[in-house]
Backbone as CSV, one residue per row, in Angstrom:
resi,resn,N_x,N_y,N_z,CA_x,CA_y,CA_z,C_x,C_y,C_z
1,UNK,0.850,12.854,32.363,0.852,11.478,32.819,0.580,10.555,31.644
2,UNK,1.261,9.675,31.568,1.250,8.575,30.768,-0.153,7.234,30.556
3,UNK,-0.563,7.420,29.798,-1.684,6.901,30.077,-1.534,5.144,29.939
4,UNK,-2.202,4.485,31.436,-1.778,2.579,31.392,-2.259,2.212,30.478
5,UNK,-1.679,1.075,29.465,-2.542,0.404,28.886,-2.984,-1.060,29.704
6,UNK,-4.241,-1.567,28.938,-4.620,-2.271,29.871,-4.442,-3.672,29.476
7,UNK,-4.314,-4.802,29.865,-4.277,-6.192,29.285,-5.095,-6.345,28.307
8,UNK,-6.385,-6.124,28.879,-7.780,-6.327,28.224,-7.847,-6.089,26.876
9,UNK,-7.108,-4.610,26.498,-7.213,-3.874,25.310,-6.575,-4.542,24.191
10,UNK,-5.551,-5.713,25.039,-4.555,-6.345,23.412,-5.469,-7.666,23.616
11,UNK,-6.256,-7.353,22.694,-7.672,-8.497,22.090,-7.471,-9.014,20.452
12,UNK,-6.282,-8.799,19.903,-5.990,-9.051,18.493,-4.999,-9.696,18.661
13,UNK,-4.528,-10.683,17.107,-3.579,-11.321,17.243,-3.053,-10.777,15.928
14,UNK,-1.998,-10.970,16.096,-0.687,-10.094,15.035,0.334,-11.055,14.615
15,UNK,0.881,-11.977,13.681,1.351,-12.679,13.056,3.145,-11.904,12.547
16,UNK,3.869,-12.344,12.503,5.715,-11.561,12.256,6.197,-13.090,11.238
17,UNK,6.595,-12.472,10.222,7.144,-13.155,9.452,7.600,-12.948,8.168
18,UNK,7.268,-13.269,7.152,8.063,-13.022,5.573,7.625,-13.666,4.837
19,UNK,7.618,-13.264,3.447,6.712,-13.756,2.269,7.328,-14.753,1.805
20,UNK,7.160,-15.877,1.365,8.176,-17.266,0.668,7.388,-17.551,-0.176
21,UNK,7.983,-18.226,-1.268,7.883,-19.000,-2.264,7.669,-20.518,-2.120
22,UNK,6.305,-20.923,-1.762,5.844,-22.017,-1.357,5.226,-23.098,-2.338
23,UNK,5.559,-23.907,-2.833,5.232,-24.648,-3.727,3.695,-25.168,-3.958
24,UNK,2.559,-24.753,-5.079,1.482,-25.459,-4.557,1.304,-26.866,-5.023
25,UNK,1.140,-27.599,-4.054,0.719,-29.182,-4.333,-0.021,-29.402,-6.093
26,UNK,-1.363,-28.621,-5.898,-2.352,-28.952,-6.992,-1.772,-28.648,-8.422
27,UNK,-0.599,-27.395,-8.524,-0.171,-26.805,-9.719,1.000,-27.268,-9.782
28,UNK,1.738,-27.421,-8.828,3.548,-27.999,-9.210,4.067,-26.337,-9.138
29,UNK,3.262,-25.091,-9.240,3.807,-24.031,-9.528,4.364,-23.618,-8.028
30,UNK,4.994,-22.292,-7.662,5.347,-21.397,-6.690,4.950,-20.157,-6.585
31,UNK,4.401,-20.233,-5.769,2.813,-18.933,-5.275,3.868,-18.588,-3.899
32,UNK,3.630,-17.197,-4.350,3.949,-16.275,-3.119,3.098,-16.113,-1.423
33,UNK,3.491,-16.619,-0.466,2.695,-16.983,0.388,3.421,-15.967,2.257
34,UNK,2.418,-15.668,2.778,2.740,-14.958,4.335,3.373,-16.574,4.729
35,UNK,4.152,-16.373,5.321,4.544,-17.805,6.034,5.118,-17.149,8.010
36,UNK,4.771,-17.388,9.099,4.749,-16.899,9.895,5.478,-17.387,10.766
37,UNK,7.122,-16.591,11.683,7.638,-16.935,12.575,7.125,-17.198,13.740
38,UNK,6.620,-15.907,13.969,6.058,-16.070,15.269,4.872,-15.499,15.239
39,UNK,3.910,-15.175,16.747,2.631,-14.321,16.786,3.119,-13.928,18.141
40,UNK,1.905,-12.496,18.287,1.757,-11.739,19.757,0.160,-11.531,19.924
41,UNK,-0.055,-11.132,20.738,-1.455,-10.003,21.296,-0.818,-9.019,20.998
42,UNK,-1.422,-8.263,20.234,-1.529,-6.240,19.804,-3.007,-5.886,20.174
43,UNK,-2.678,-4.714,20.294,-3.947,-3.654,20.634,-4.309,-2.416,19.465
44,UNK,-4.975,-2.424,18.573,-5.009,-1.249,17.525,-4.832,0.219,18.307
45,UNK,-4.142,1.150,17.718,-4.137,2.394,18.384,-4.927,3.497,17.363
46,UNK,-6.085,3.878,18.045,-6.359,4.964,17.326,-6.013,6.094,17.625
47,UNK,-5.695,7.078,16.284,-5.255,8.192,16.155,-6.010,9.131,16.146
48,UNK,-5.640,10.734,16.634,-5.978,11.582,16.756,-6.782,12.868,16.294
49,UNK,-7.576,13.418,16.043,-7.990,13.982,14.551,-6.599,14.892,13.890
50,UNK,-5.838,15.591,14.966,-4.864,16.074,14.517,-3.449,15.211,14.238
51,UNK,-2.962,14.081,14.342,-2.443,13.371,14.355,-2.754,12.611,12.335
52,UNK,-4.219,12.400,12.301,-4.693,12.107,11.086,-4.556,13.637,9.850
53,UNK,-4.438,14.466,10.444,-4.402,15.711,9.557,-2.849,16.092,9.059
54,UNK,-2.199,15.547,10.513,-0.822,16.046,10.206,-0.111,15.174,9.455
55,UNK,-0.709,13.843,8.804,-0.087,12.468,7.956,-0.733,12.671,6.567
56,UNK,-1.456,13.597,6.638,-2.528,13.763,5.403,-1.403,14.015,4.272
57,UNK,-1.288,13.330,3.083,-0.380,13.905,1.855,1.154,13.236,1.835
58,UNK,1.050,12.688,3.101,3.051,11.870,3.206,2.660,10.570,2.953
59,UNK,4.013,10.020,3.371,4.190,8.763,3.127,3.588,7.842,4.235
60,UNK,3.248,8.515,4.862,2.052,7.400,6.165,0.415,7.897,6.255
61,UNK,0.238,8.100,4.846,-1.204,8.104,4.741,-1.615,7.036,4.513
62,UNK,-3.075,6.539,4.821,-3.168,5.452,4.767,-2.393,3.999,5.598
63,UNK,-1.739,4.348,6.719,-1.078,3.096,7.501,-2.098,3.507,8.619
64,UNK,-1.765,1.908,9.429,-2.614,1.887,10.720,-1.333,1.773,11.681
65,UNK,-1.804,1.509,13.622,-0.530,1.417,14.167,-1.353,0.799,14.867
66,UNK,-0.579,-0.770,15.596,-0.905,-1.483,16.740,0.544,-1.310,17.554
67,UNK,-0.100,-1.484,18.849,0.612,-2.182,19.996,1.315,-3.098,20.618
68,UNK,2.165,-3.368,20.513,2.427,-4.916,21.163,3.486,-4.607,22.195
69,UNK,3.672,-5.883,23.409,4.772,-5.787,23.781,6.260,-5.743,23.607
70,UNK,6.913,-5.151,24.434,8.122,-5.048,23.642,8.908,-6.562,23.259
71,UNK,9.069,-6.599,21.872,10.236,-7.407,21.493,10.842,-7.290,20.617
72,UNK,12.237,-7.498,21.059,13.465,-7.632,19.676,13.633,-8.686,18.393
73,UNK,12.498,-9.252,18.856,12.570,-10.089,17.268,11.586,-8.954,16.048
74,UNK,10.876,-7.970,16.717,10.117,-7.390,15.317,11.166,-6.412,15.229
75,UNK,10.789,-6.280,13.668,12.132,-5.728,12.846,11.231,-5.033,11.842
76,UNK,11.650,-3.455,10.768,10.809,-3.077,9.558,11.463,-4.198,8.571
77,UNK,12.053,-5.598,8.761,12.320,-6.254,7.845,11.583,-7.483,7.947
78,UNK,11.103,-7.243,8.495,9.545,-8.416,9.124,8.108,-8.043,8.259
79,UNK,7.995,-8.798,7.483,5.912,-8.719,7.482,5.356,-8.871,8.451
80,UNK,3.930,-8.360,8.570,3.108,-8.473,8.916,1.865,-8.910,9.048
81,UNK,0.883,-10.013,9.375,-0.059,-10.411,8.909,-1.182,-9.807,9.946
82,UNK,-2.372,-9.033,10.072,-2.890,-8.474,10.659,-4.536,-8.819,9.840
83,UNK,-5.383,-9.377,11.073,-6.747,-9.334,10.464,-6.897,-9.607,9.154
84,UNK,-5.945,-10.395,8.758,-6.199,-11.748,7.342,-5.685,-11.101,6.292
85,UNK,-4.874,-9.634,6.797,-4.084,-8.977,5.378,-2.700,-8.971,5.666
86,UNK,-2.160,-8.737,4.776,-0.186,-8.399,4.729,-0.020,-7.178,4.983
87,UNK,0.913,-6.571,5.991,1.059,-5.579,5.658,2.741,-5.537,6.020
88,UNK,3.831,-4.255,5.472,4.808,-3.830,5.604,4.720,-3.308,6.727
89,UNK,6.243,-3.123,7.631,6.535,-2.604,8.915,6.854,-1.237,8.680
90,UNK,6.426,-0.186,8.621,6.466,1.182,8.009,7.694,1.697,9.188
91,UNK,7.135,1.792,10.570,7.859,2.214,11.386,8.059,1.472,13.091
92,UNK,8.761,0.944,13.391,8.854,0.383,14.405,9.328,1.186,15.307
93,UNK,8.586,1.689,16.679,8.933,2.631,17.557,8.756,1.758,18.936
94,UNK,10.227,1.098,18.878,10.264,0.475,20.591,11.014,0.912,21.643
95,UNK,9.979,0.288,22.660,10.286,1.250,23.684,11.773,0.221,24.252
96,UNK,13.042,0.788,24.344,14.134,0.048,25.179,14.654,0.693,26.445
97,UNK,13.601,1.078,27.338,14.237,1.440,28.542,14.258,0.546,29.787
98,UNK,13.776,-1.158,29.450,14.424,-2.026,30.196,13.087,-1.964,30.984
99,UNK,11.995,-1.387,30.932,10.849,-1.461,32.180,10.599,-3.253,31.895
100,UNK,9.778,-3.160,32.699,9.271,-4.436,32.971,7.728,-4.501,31.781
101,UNK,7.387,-3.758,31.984,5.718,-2.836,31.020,6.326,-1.940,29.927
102,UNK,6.888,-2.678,28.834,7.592,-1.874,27.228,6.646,-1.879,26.463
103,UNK,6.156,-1.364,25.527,5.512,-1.490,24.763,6.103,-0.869,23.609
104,UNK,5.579,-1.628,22.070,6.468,-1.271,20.855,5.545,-0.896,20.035
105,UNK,5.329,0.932,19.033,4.323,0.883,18.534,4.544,0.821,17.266
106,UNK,4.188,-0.080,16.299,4.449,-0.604,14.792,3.439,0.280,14.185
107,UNK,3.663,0.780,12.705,3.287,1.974,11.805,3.461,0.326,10.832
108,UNK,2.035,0.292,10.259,1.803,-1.005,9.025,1.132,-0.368,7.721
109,UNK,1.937,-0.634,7.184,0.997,-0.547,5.768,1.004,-1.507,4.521
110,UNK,-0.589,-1.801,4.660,-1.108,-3.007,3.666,-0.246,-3.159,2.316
111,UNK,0.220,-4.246,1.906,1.200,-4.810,1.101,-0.284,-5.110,-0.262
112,UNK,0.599,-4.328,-1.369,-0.406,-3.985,-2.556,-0.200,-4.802,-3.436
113,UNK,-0.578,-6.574,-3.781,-0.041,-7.111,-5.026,-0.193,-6.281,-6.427
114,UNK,0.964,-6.594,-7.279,0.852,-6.566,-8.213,0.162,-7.614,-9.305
115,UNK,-0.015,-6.637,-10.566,-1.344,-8.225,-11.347,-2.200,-8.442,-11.070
């Protein structure tokens, strides 16, 4: 059985958008900046001890995964702004079987400046 999620549980807010080249007022220069289409409610999903063992050494060590409802505007060509950091869309796993209750689970991993 599928376990409900509950309203309650999507208590975070999750930011979708893309990095731009935003001019700063004080310098005249262009600073790389999150600039944000849209937002949702997500729910963090924690993982499993075996789930954490079996990512150990790949390329999704170190990512987290939230929840959100299903929508077709998130894309892995979308940033992410999560709890005041950037992160990349590692893996987008949505659900499209038309329910009424979709849920989409995003694989993020924190965006590492360089310099």
């Amino acid at each position: 059985m599928v376990k409900k999620l509950l309203f309650s549980e999507f208590n975070q807010r999750i930011k979708f958008g893309d990095v731009k080249y935003v001019r700063n007022p004080n310098t005249g220069d262009n600073d790389e900046e999150f600039v944000p289409d849209f937002e949702m409610w997500c729910k963090p999903q924690k993982r499993t001890a075996n789930q954490s063992y079996s990512i150990y050494g790949t390329d999704l060590e170190g990512t987290i995964v939230v929840v959100i409802r299903h929508d077709d505007r998130v894309s892995t060509k979308l940033k992410a702004k999560y709890k005041g950091q950037t992160y990349d869309i590692v893996v987008n796993n949505p659900d499209e079987t038309g329910d009424y209750m979709a849920y989409d689970y995003l694989t993020l991993r924190q965006v590492k400046k360089v310099g």
